[in-house]
C-alpha positions in Angstrom: 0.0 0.0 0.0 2.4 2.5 1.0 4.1 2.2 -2.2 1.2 4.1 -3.9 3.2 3.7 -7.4 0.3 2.8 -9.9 -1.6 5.9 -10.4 -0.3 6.2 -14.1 -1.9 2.8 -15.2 -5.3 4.7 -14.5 -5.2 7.8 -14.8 -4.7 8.9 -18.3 -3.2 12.6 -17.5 -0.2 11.5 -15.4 2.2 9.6 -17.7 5.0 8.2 -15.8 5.2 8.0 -11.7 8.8 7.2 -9.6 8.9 6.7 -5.3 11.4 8.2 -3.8 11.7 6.2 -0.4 9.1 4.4 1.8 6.7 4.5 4.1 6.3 7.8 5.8 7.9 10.6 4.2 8.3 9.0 1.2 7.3 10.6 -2.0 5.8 10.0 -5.6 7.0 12.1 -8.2 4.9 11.8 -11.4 4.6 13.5 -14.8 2.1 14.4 -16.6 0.9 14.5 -20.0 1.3 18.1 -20.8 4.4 18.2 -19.6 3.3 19.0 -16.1 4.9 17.8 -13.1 3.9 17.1 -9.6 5.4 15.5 -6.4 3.2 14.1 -2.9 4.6 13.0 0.6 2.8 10.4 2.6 2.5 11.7 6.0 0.3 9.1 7.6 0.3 5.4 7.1 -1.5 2.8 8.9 -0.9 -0.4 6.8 -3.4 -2.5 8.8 -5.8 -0.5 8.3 -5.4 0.1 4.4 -5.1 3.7 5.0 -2.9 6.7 3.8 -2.5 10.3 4.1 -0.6 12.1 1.8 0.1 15.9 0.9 0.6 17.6 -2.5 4.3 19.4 -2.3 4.7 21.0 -5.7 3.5 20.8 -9.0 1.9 22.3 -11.7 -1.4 21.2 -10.6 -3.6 24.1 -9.8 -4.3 23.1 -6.1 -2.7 24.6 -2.9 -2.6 23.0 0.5 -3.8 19.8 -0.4 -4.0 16.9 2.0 -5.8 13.7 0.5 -6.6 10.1 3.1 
């Protein structure tokens, strides 16, 4: 779970993803299909549970503040 790597093989905007780490403080970098790119931390993680809690660091996504479980 907490290697939250396939996003790509679903969502057709984001093109190619990479993890950088594992478990908390790890974080996916991904690019997207305009040329965009955007990078999120987990910052919770309760395998157990199946549940994760990560936050959008930077990107050219137009959100701010973004924390997603």
């Amino acid at each position: 779970m907490s290697d939250h790597i396939d996003i790509d093989k679903y969502t057709p905007m984001i093109t190619h993803c990479a993890i950088e780490g594992s478990g908390i403080g790890s974080k996916r970098v991904c690019d997207l299909a305009d040329g965009g790119q955007f990078s999120e931390t987990i910052i919770k993680l309760d395998e157990d549970a199946m549940s994760l809690t990560y936050k959008l660091d930077i990107g050219s996504l137009p959100v701010e503040n973004f924390e997603s479980s």
